[in-house]
Each structure stands twice: as structure tokens, then as C-alpha cells.
N, C-alpha and C positions, 0 to 999 in steps of 0.2 A: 898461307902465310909465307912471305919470301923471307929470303934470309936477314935482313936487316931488322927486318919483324922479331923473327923467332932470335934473332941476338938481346934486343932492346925488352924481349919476355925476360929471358936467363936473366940479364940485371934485373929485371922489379922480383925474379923470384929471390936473388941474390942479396937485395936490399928486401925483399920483407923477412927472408928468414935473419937475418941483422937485427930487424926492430923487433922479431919474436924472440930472440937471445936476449934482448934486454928486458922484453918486459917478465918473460920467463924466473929472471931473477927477484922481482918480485915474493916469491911464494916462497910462505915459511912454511916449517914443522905445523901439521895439524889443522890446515887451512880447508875452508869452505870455497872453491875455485868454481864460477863459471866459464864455460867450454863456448867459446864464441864459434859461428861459421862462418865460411868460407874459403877461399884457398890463402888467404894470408893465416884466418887462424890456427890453420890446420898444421903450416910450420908448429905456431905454439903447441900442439895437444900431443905434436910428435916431440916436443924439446922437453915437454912436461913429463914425457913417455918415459924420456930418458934419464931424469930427475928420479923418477919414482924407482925406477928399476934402481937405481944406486942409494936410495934409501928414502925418500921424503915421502914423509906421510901425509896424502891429501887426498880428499875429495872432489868428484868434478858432478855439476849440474850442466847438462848437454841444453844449445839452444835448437838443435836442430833434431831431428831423426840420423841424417847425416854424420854432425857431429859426435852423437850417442855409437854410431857404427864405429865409426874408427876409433874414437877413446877406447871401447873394449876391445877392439880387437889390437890397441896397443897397450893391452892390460894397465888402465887407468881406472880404477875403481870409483863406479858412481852412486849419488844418491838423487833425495827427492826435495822438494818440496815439504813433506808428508813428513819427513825428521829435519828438514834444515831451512827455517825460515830467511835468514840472512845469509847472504855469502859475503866472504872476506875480500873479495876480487876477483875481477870477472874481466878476462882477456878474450879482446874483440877484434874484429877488422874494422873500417867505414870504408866508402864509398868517395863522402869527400870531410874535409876539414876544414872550420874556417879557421883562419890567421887569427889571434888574440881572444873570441870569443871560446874557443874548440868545441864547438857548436857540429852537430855533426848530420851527416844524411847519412842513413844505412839504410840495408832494404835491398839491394837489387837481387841477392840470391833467395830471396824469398821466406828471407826466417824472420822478420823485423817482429810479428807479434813476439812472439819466443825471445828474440833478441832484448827485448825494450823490457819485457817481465822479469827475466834476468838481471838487466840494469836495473833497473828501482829498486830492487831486492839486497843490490852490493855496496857496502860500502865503498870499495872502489872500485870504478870501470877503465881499465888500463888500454887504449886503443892502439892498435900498430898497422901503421900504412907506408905506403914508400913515398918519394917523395913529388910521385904525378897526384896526389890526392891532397895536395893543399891548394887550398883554393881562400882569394882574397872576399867572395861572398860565396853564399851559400847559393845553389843554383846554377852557378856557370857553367857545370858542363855536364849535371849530372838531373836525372828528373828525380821529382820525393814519391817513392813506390807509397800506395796506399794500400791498406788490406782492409777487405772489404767484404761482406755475407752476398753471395751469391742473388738471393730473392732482392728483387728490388733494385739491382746493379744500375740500370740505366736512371733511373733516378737519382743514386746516389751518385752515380756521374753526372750528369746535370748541375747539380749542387756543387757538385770541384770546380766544373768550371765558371758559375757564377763567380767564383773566387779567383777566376783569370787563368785558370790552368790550359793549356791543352793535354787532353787525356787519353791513354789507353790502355786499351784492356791487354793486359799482359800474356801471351800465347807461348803455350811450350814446345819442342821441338816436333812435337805429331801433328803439331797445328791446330792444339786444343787449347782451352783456357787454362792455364796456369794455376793448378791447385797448392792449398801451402799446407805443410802440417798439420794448420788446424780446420782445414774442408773449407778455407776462403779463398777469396779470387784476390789479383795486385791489379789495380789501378795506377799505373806509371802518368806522374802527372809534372809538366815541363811549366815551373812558374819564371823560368828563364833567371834573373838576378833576385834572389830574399832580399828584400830590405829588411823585415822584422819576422824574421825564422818564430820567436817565441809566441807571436800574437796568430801568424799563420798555423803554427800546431794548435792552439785553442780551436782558431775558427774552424779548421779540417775535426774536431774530437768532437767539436757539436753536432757536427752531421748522423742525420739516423742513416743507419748500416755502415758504417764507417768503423771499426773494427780500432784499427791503430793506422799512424803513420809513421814514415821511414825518418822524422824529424826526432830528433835525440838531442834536446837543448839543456845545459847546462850541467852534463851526467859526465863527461869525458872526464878527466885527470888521473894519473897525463896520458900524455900522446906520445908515443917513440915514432919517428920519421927517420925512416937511413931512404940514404942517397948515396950518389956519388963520393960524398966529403964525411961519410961516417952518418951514426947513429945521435937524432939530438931529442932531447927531451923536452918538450915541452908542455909546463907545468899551466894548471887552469887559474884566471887570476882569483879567482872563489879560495885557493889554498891555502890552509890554515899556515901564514909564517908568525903569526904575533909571537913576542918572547921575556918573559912567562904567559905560557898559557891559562887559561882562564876556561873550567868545563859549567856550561848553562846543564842540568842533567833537567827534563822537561817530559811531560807525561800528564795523561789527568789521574787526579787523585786514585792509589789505589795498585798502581803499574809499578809501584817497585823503585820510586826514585832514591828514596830516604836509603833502603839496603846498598843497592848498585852505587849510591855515593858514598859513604861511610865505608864500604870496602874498597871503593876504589882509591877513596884519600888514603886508607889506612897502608895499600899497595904501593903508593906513591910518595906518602910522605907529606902531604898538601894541606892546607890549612882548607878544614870542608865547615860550611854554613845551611842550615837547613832553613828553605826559606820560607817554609810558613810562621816561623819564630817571627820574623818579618811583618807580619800583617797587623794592623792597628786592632787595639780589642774592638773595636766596634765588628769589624770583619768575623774575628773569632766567633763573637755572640750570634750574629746572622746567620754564620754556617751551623752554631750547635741548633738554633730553633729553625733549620732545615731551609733557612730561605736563600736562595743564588744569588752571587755579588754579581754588580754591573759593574759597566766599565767604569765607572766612575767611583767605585767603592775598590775598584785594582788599584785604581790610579797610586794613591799613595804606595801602596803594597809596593810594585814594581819601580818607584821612586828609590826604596828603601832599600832593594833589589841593586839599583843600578848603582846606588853609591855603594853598596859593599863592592861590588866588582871593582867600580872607580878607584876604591880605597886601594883592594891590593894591586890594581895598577899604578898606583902613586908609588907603591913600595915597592914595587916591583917583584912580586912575589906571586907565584903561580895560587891556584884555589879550584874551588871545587863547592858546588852553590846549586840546591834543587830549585824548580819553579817551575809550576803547571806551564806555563806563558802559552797559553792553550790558541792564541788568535797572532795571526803574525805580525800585529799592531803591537801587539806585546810584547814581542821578541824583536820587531824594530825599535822598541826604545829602552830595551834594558841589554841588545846586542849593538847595533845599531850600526858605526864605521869603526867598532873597536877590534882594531885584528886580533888581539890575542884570543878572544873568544870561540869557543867551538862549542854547537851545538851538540846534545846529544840526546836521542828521542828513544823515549820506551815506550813502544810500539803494542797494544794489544785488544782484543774483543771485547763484547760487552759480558761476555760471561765470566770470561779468565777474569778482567776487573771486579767485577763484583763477586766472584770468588774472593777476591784478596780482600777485598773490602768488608765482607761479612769476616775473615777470619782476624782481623786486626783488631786492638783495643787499645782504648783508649784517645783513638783521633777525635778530634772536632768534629769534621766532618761525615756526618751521616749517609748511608746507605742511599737514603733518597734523595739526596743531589748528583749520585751517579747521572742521572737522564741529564742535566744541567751542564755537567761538565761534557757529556758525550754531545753535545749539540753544539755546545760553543768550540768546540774543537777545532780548528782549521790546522790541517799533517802541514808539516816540513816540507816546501818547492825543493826541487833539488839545488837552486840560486841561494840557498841558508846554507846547502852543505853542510848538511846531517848527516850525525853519526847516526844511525838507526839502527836499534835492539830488539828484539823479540822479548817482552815484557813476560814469559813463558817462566820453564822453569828457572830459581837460582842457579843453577850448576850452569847453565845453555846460559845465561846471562853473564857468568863472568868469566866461562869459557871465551866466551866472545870479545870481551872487554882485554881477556889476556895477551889473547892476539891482534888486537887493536894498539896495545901498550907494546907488545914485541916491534909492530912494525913504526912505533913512532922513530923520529930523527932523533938521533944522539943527546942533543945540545935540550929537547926536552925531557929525556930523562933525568938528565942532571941536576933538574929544577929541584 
């Protein structure tokens, strides 16, 4: 490296530990933190290091093996999976970033399974890059690492590149294949400019042995970028600005919406609507003698649904409203282009439900339309921009929900 080089390193290290000082600010008291990798996030795990040592209490879920070494050995206190279904925020590196979508490629240190599990897991994934990683498409100068099961590899290469890739097999400095964490190989694969990142990660997840890809579409918010000109923030347009907010709380029957609403409005202040009140008797009677509504017996339900929202839109007044909205047909027309709304999803198994389910009384709904509701289900895209809960215990549910309320903006608390 000549010296022009190793100068032009000192700024991007100078400017990312910049964007890790901001997004570092993020974390509050008692947070559930994922520990991103690489050498940008490694500024964060060291600035987080120094947080805790002066008093904040947090946890870190590591994406790496890597990462897990230096949070302890910067005495950062970790946990699992195993106790922590959700995390609060999860500070990462990418690779590149698109302009307006913040669409991302990660992947090239070889963590992206780990990485991407992490993200789906966090309510928020706060990315920090400098400012050679924006990019006006996805593709321009970086390839989308693929991870991939070893048996079968050249096949599963074949199949990337019917998809137009040029591909290769990723090699480590001994001259070996490239192992990741989890005993799979990276397939570095050059689609030159993405036109459509979103439908490209579909078609790369179909593939057999195909593991994950280094495609991370519509998970970023926000983005800290330093450069030259300072640190700037850029927010994803999926972000919740509507005002009074408006919470969909959504789940199949069973997960805990009616509790987690009812304290939540009671925390807040909110005028809260239970939305099976909502449903025409004819609906009610269906579900007592065990038979499952179609869509066309929702239909009105979720009409009834959308004008309460509407209403305290008109009046401008925040609220707080349950509803399975179990199909995203659903949630396109009782959420639809109204910003104030925010989704929020209680998240859980078929046993923890039908645990809740036998222990409840007096609902309409019977035990044996659990299967009915678990099939019609379609989870939250990350493009709805879900809150997502762990329908688990109460205490973990509104532990979670507290610190979702800590870190809202001001101007919603007020409501």
C-alpha cells in the first residue's frame, strides 16, 4: 500500500468510526443490541464498550464468532437466542448502499447468514458506512456474496448463473475454500447493475443449497454516512412519520393482542378499540360453531376496521386497534398509504398459541380454528415495517414494548 493509499484508509477509518459515534447513540438503558461485523462495526462494539463501562445496561447478540471475541474481551455482556427472541437494534456495517431505496449488499466478510438472522430478529437495523459505499444501484462495484452448503456446490453454481451472475467460489488466504461460521462455502456472484434487488433475492432463496444471500432489502433504517462534510442520517422512506400515530396490533387469535393493547393504550394514554367487537354477527356465530371465515366474510370486518382508523384520523387523534389481519391483502386495505399507521406483530408457535388458547375464556373463537388461522397466516415483509414481538411471556412482551415507547420521537409521546 503506498502512502496515498494508506492516507485515503486513515479517513474511511476516520469517517466510519464518525458514523459508529452516531449510531452508537442510539442505545438506551436495558436494550437487546446486535453486534454487527466487520471493521466498521467493530468501531461500534468498541464505542458500545465504552458506554457500558460508564454505566448502560445492555446486551449484545454477536453476528460473528469474531464479533462475539472482541465484545468479551471488551467486557460487553452477551446473550442468546435461547433468552432473547427480539432485539432492540442491531448496528451493522454494508458493503454498498443504494441511494433512496437503502437497500443493501453485505456479505463480503463472510458473516451475512448470521448477519441477515440478526436483522429479521431487530426491530431496528441501524447501518454505518462511509461515504465510498453509496452507490446509485445496487451492484456497481460490489458482487452479492452467496452462502451456500458445500455438497452440491457446482450445481448450485450453475443455477446463479442462469440468473446472469458471473460466479466464484470464494477462497481464503491458504488458498482454500472459504468456510463461514456455519460450515458453508460464499459464492461471490457479479450481477453488474440490480435493476430489481427485491425479486433477485426471491429468485437466489429458491435455489436448492442456497443457504442466504448477501441481499438485505428493505431492513436498513437508518443509515449514518460520514465523509468528508460530517455525519448524515439517512432515514428509510418505509419510516413511521405519520402524526398521530395509529398502532394495527396483529397476530392470530390467541398471541396476546387484546393484553399487549389494553396496556399499551393504558401506558399511553390512547383511545384503544378491540377489533373483534368489529365483526358482523354473522362472523361471530361462524367462529362459535368452529367454522373459518373467508375472505369474503373478512371483508366487511376489516371495512369496519378501516373506518375506525379513518375516524381517529379525521380527528386527529392517536389510537390503538387489534386485528388478526393475518394476509397482507388485509393489511393492504385497513393500513394501506396511511402513514400514521404502524404495524405491530405478536410473533409465536403453534404451541405457545394454543397454550394461550386453551387457557382463555370466554372467546368466540374455539380452540379448533387454531389450524385455520395458522395456515392463513402470511408474517410481515420487512416493506410493512413491523414492529415485531415475541408473543412469549407477558413481562418479555411489555418489557419490549417499553423500550420501543423509550425510543419513540418526542412529538409522539405527546399524543
Amino acid at each position: 500500500m503506498n502512502t496515498a493509499e494508506s492516507i485515503r484508509e486513515i479517513d474511511r477509518d476516520t469517517f466510519k468510526r464518525a458514523a459508529a459515534e452516531a449510531a452508537v447513540e442510539l442505545v438506551t438503558q436495558d436494550m437487546v443490541v446486535g453486534l454487527g461485523s466487520g471493521s466498521t462495526a467493530a468501531f461500534a462494539i468498541e464505542l458500545l464498550a465504552q458506554r457500558h463501562r460508564r454505566g448502560l445496561r445492555f446486551v449484545g447478540i454477536p453476528t460473528s464468532e469474531r464479533t462475539a471475541a472482541q465484545a468479551v474481551a471488551a467486557g460487553i455482556p452477551l446473550t442468546s437466542f435461547a433468552d432473547h427472541r427480539q432485539i432492540d437494534l442491531t448496528i451493522d456495517g454494508a458493503d454498498e448502499v443504494e441511494r433512496g431505496t437503502l437497500n443493501l449488499i453485505k456479505g463480503l466478510g463472510g458473516a451475512l447468514l448470521r448477519e441477515k438472522i440478526v436483522a429479521a430478529a431487530s426491530n431496528r437495523l441501524a447501518i454505518i458506512v462511509d461515504g465510498t459505499k453509496l452507490v446509485d444501484q445496487l451492484g456497481a462495484r460490489t458482487s452479492v456474496p452467496v452462502e451456500v452448503v458445500a455438497f452440491g456446490l457446482e450445481a448450485t453454481r450453475e443455477s446463479l448463473e442462469v440468473l446472469g451472475a458471473s460466479v466464484h467460489l470464494r477462497m481464503s488466504p491458504a488458498d482454500q475454500p472459504f468456510v463461514t461460521d456455519g460450515g458453508n462455502r460464499i459464492l461471490d456472484c457479479n450481477f453488474d447493475h440490480i435493476s430489481d434487488p427485491a425479486r433477485l433475492e426471491e429468485r437466489i432463496r429458491h435455489i436448492v443449497g442456497v443457504v442466504e444471500s448477501g441481499l438485505f432489502i428493505g431492513r436498513a433504517d437508518p443509515v449514518f454516512v460520514a465523509d468528508a462534510a460530517g455525519v448524515h442520517r439517512l432515514d428509510s422512506a418505509r419510516a413511521h412519520r405519520g402524526s398521530p400515530p395509529i398502532l394495527v396490533i396483529m397476530g392470530i387469535s390467541g398471541s396476546g393482542k387484546s393484553t399487549v393493547a389494553q396496556k399499551l393504550a393504558a401506558r399511553l394514554g390512547w383511545p384503544f378499540a378491540e377489533g373483534d367487537t368489529l365483526h358482523p354477527e354473522i362472523n361471530i356465530a361462524k367462529m362459535h360453531a368452529g367454522i373459518p371465515l373467508t375472505d369474503a366474510d373478512r371483508q366487511p370486518w376489516l371495512e369496519r376496521v378501516a373506518a375506525w382508523i379513518d375516524a381517529q384520523r379525521a380527528k386527529k387523534e392517536p389510537g390503538i386497534i387489534t386485528c388478526s389481519a393475518l394476509k397482507r391483502t388485509y393489511r393492504q386495505f385497513i393500513i394501506g398509504d396511511r402513514p400514521e399507521v404502524r404495524l405491530v406483530y405478536l410473533r409465536g408457535g403453534r404451541d405457545l398459541i394454543a397454550q394461550h388458547v386453551a387457557e382463555r375464556q370466554g372467546h368466540f373463537m374455539p380452540a379448533s380454528l387454531l389450524r385455520s388461522q395458522i395456515d392463513t397466516l402470511e408474517e410481515p415483509e420487512p416493506s410493512e415495517d413491523p414492529l415485531t414481538i415475541d408473543a412469549g411471556e407477558p413481562s418479555n412482551r411489555m418489557g419490549f414494548l417499553a423500550r420501543f415507547f423509550n425510543q419513540m420521537p418526542p412529538f409522539l409521546k405527546k399524543q
